[in-house]
Biopython code that builds the backbone (N, CA, C, O; Angstrom):
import numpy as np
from Bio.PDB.StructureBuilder import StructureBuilder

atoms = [
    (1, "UNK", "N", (0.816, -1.183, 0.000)),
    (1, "UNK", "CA", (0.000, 0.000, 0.000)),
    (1, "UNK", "C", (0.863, 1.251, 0.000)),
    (1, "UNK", "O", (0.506, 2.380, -0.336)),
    (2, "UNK", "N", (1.790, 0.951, 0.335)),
    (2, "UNK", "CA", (3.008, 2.508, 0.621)),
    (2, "UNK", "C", (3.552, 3.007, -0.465)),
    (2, "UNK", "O", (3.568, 4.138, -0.951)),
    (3, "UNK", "N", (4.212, 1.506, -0.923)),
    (3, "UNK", "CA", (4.619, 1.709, -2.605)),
    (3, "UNK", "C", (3.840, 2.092, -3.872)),
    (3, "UNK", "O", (4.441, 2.493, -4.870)),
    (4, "UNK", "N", (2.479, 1.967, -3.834)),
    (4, "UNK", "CA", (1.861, 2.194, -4.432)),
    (4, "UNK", "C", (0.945, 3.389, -4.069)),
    (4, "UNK", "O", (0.412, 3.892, -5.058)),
    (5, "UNK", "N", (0.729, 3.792, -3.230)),
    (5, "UNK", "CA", (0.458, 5.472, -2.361)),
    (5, "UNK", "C", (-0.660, 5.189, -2.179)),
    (5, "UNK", "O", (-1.464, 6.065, -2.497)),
    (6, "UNK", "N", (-1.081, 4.221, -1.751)),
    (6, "UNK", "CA", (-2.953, 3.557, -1.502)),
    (6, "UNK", "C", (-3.055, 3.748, 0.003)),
    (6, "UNK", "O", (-4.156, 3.686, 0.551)),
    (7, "UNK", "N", (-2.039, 3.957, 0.626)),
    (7, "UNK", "CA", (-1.762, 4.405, 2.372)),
    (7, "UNK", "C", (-2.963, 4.675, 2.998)),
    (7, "UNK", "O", (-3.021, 4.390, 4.194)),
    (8, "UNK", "N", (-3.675, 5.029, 2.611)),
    (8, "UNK", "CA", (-4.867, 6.096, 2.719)),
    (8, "UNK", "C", (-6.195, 4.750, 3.089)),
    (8, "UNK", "O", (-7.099, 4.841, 3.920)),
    (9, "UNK", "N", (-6.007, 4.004, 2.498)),
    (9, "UNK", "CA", (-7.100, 2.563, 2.277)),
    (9, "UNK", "C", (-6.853, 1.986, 3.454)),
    (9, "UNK", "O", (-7.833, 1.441, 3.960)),
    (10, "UNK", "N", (-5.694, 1.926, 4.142)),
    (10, "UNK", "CA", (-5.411, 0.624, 5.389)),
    (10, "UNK", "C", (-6.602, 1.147, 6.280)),
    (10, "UNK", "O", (-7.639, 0.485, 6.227)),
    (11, "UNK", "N", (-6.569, 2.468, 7.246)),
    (11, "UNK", "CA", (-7.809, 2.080, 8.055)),
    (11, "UNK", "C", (-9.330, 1.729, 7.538)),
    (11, "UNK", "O", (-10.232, 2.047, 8.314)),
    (12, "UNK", "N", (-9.532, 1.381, 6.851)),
    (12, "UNK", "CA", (-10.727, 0.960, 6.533)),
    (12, "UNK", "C", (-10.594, -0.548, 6.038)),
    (12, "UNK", "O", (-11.452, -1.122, 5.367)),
    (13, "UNK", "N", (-9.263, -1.164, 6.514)),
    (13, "UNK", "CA", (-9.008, -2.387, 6.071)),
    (13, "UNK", "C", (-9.175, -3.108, 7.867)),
    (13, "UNK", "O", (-9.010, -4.287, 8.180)),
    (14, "UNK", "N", (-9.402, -2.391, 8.435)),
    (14, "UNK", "CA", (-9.267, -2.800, 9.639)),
    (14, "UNK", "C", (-10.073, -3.434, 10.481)),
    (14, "UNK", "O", (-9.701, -3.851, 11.578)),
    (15, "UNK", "N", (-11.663, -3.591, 9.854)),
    (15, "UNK", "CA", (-12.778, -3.970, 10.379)),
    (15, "UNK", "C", (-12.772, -5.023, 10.739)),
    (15, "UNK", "O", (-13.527, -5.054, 11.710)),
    (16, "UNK", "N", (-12.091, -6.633, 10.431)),
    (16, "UNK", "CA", (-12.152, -7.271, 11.278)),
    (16, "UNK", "C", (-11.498, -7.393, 12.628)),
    (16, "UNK", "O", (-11.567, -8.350, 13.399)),
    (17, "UNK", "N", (-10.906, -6.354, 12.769)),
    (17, "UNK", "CA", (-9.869, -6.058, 14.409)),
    (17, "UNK", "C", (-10.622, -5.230, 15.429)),
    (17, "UNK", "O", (-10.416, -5.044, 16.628)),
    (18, "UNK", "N", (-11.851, -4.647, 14.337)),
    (18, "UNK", "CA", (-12.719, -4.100, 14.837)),
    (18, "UNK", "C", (-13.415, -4.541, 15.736)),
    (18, "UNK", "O", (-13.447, -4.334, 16.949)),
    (19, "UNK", "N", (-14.354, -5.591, 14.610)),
    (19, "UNK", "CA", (-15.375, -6.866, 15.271)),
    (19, "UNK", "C", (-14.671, -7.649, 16.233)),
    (19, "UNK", "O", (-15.316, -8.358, 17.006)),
    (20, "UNK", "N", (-13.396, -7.605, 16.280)),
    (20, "UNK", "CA", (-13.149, -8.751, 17.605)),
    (20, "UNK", "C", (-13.165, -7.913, 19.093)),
    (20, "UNK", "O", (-13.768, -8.342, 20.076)),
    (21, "UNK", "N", (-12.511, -6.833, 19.078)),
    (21, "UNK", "CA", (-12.435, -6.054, 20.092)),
    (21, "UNK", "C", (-14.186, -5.469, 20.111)),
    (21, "UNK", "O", (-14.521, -5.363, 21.291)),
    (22, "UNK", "N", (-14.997, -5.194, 19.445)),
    (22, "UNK", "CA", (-16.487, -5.307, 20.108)),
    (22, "UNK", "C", (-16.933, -6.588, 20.272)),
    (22, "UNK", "O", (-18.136, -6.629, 20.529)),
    (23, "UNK", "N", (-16.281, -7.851, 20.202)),
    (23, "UNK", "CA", (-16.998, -9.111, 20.695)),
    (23, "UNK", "C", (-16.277, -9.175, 22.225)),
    (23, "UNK", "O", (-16.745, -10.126, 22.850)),
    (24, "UNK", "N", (-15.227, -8.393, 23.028)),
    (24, "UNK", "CA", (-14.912, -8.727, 23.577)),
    (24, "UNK", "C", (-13.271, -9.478, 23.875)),
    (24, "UNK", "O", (-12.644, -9.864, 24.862)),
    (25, "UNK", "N", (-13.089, -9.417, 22.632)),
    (25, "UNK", "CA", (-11.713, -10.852, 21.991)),
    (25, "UNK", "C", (-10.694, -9.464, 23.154)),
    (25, "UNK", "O", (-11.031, -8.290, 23.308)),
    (26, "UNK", "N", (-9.505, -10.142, 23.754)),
    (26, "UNK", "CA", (-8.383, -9.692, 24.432)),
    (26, "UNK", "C", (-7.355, -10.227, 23.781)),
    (26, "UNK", "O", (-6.310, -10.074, 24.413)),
    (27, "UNK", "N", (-7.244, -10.711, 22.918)),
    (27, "UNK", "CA", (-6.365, -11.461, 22.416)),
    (27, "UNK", "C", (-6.834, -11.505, 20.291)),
    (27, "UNK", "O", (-8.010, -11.470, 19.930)),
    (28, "UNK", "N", (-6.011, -11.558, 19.576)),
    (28, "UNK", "CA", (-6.251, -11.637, 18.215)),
    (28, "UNK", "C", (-7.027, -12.977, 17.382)),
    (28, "UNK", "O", (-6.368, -13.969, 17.073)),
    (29, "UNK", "N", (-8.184, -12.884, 17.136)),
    (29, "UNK", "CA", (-8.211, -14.771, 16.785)),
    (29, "UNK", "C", (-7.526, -14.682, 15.335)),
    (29, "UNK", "O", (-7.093, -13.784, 14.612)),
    (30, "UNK", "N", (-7.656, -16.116, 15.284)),
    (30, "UNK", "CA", (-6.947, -16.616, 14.128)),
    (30, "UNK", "C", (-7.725, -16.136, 12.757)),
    (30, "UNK", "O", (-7.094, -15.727, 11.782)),
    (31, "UNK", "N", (-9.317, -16.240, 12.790)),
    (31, "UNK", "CA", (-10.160, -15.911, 11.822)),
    (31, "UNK", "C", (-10.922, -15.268, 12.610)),
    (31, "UNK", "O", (-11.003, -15.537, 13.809)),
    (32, "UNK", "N", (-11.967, -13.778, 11.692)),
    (32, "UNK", "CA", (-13.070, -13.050, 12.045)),
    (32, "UNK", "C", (-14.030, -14.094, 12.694)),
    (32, "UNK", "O", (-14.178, -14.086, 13.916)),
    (33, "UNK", "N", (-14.617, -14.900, 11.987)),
    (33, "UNK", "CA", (-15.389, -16.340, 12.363)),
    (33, "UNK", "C", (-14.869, -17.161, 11.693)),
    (33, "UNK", "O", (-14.018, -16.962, 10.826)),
    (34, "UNK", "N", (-15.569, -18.692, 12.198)),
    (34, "UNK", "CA", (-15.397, -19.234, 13.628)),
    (34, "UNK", "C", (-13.865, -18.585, 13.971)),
    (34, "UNK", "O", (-12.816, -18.455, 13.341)),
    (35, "UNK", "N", (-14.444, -18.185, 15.615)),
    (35, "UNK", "CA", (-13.240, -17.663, 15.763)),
    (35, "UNK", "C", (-13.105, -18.333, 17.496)),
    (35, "UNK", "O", (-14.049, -18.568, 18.251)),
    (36, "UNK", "N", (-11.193, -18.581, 17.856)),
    (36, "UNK", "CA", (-11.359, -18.133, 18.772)),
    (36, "UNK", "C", (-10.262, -17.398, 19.243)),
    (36, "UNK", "O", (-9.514, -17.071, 18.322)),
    (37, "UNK", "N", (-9.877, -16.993, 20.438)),
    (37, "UNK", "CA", (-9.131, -15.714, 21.093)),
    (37, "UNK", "C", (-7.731, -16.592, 21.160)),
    (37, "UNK", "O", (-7.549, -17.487, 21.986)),
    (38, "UNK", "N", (-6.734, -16.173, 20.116)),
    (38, "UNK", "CA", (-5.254, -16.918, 20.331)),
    (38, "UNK", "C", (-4.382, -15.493, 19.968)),
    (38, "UNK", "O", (-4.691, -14.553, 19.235)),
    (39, "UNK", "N", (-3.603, -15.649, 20.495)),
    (39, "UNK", "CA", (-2.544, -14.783, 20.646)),
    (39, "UNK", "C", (-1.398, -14.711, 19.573)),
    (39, "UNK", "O", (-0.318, -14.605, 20.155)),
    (40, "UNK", "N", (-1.260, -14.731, 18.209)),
    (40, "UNK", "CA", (-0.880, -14.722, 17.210)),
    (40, "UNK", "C", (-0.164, -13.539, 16.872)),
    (40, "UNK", "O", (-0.617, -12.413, 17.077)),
    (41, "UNK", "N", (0.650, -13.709, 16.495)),
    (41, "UNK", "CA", (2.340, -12.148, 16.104)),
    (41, "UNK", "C", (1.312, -11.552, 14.718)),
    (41, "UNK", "O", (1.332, -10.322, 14.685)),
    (42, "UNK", "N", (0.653, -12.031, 13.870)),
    (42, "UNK", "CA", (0.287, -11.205, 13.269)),
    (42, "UNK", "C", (-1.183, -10.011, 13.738)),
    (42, "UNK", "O", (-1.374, -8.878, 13.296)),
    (43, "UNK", "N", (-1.510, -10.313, 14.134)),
    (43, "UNK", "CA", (-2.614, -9.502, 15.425)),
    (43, "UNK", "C", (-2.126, -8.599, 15.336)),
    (43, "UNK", "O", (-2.932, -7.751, 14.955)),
    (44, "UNK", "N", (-0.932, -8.113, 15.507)),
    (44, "UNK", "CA", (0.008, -7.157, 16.374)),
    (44, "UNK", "C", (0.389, -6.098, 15.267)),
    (44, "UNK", "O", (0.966, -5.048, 15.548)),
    (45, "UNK", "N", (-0.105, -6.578, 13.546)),
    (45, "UNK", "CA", (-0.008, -5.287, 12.746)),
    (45, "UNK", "C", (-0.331, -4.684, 12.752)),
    (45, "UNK", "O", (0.289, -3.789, 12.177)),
    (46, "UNK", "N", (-1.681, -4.301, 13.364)),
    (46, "UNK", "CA", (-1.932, -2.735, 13.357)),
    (46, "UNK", "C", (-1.020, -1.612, 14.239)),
    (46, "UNK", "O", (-0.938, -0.384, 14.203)),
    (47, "UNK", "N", (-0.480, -2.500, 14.920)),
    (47, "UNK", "CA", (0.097, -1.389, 15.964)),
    (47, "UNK", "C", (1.594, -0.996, 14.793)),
    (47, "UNK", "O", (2.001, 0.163, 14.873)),
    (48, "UNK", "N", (2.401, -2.032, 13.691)),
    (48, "UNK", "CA", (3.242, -1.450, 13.009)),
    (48, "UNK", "C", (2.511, -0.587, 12.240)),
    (48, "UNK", "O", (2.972, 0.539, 12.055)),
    (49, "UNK", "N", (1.428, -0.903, 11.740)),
    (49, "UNK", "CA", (0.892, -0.217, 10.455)),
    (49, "UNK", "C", (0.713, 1.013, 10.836)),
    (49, "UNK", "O", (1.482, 1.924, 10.532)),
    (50, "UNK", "N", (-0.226, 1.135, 11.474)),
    (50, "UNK", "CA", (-0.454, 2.691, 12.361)),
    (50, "UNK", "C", (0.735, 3.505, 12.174)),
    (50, "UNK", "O", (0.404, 4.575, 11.662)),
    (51, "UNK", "N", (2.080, 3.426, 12.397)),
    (51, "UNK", "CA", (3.151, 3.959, 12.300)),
    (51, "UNK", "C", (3.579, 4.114, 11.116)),
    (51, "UNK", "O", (3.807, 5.126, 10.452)),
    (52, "UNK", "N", (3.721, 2.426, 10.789)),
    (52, "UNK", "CA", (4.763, 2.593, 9.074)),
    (52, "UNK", "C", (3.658, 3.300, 7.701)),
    (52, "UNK", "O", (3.886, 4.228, 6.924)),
    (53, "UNK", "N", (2.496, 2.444, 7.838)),
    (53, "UNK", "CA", (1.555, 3.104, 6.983)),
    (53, "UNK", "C", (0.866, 4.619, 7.359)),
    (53, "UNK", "O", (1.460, 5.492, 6.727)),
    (54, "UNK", "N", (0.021, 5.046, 8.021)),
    (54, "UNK", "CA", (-0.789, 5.971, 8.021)),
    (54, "UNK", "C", (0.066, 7.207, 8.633)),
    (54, "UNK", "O", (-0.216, 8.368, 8.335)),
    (55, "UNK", "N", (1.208, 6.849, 9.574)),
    (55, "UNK", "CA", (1.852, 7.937, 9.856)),
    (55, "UNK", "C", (2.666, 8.321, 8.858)),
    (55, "UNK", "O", (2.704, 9.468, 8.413)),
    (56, "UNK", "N", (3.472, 7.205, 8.396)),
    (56, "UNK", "CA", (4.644, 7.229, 7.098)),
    (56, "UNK", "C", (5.494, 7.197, 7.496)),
    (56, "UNK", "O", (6.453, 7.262, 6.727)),
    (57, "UNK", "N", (5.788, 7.059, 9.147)),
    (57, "UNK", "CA", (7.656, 6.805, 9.421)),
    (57, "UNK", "C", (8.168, 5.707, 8.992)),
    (57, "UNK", "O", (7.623, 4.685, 9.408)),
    (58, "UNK", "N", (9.020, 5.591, 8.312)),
    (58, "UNK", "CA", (10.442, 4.741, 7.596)),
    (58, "UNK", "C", (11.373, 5.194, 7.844)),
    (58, "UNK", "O", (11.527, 6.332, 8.288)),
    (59, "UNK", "N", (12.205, 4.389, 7.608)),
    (59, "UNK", "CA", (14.073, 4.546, 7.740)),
    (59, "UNK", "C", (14.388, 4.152, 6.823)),
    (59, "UNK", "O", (14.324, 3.031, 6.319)),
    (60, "UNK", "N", (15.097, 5.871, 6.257)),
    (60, "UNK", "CA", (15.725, 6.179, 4.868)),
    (60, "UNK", "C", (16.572, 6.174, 5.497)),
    (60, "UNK", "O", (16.682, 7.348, 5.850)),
    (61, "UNK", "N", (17.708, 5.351, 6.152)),
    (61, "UNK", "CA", (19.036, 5.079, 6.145)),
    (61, "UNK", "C", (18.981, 4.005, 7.651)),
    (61, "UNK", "O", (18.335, 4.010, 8.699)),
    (62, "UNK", "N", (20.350, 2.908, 6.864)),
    (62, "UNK", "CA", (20.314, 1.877, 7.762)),
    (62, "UNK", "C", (20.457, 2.429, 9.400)),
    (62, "UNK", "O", (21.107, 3.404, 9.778)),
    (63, "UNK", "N", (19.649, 1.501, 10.227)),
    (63, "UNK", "CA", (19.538, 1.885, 11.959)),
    (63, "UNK", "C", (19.099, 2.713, 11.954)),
    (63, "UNK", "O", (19.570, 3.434, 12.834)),
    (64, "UNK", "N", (18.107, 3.309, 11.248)),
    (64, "UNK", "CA", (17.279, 4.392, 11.122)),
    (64, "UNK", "C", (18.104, 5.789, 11.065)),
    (64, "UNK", "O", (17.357, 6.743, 11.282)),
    (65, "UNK", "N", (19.442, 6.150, 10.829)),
    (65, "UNK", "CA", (19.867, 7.169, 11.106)),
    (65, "UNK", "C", (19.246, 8.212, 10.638)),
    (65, "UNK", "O", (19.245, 9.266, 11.273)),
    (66, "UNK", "N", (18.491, 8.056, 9.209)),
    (66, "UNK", "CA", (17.578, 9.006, 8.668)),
    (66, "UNK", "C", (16.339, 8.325, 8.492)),
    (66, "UNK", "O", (16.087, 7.191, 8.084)),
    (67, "UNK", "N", (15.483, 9.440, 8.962)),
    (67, "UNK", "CA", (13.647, 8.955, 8.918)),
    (67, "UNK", "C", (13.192, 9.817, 7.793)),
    (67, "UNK", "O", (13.666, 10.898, 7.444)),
    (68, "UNK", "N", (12.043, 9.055, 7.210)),
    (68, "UNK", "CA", (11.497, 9.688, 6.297)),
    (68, "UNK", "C", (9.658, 9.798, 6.751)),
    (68, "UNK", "O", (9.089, 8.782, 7.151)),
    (69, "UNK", "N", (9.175, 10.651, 6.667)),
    (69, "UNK", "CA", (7.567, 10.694, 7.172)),
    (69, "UNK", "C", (6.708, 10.899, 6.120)),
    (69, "UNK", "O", (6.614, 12.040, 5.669)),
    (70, "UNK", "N", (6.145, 10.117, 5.707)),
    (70, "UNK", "CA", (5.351, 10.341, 4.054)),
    (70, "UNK", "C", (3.953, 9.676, 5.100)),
    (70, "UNK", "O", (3.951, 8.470, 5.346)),
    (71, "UNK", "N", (2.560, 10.797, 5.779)),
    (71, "UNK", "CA", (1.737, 10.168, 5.861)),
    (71, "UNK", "C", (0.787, 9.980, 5.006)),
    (71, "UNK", "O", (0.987, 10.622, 3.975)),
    (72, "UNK", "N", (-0.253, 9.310, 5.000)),
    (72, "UNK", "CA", (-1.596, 9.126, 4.754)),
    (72, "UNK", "C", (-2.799, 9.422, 5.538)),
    (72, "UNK", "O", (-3.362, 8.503, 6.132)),
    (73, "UNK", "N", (-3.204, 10.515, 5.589)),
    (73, "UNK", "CA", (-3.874, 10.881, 6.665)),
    (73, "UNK", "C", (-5.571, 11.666, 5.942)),
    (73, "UNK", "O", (-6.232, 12.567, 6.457)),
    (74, "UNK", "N", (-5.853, 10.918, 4.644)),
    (74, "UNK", "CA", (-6.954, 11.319, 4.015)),
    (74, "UNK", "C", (-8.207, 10.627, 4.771)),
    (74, "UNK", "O", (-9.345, 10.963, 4.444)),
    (75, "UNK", "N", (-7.971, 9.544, 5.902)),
    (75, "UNK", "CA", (-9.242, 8.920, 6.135)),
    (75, "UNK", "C", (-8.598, 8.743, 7.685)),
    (75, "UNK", "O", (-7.523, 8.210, 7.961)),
    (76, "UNK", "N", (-9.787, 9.483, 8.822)),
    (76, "UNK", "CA", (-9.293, 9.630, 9.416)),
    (76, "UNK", "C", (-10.006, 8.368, 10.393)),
    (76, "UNK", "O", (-10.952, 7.797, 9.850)),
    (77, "UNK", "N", (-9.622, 7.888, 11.803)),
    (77, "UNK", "CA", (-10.336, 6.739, 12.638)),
    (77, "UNK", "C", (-11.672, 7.249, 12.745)),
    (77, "UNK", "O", (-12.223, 8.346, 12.847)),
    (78, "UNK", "N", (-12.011, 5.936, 12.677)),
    (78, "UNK", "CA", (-13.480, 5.990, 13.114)),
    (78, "UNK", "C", (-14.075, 6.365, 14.856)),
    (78, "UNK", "O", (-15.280, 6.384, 15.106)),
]
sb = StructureBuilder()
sb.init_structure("model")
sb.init_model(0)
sb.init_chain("A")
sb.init_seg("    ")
for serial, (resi, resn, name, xyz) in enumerate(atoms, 1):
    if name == "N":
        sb.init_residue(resn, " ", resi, " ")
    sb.init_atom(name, np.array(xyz, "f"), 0.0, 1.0, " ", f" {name:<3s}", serial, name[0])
structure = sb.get_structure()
């Protein structure tokens, strides 16, 4: 989405992270439905995305010595 400047689309890609946190889920399930509450490393993208996508921080140089901030900020949270 970054490379292609669609940045703008991820929060509205987010609705099934939605539906789990209004069912209650504390934990990421594996699927929207049947679902149940497992604790899975990919769960945990929104919290990169939020940053790398919609904010736009990257590292334009190795160990981050240089940051680059290109956001997407046409669609804002619900």
């Amino acid at each position: 989405m970054n490379k292609a400047g669609e940045g703008d689309r991820y929060l509205g890609l987010l609705d099934p992270w939605r539906r789990m946190l209004a069912r209650g889920l504390t934990t990421w399930a594996e699927r929207d439905e049947p679902s149940r509450s497992d604790c899975h490393a990919w769960g945990s993208s929104p919290n990169f995305e939020l940053f790398h996508t919609v904010l736009g921080i990257d590292s334009a140089a190795p160990g981050f010595r240089r940051v680059s901030v290109r956001p997407f900020l046409a669609h804002s949270p619900r």
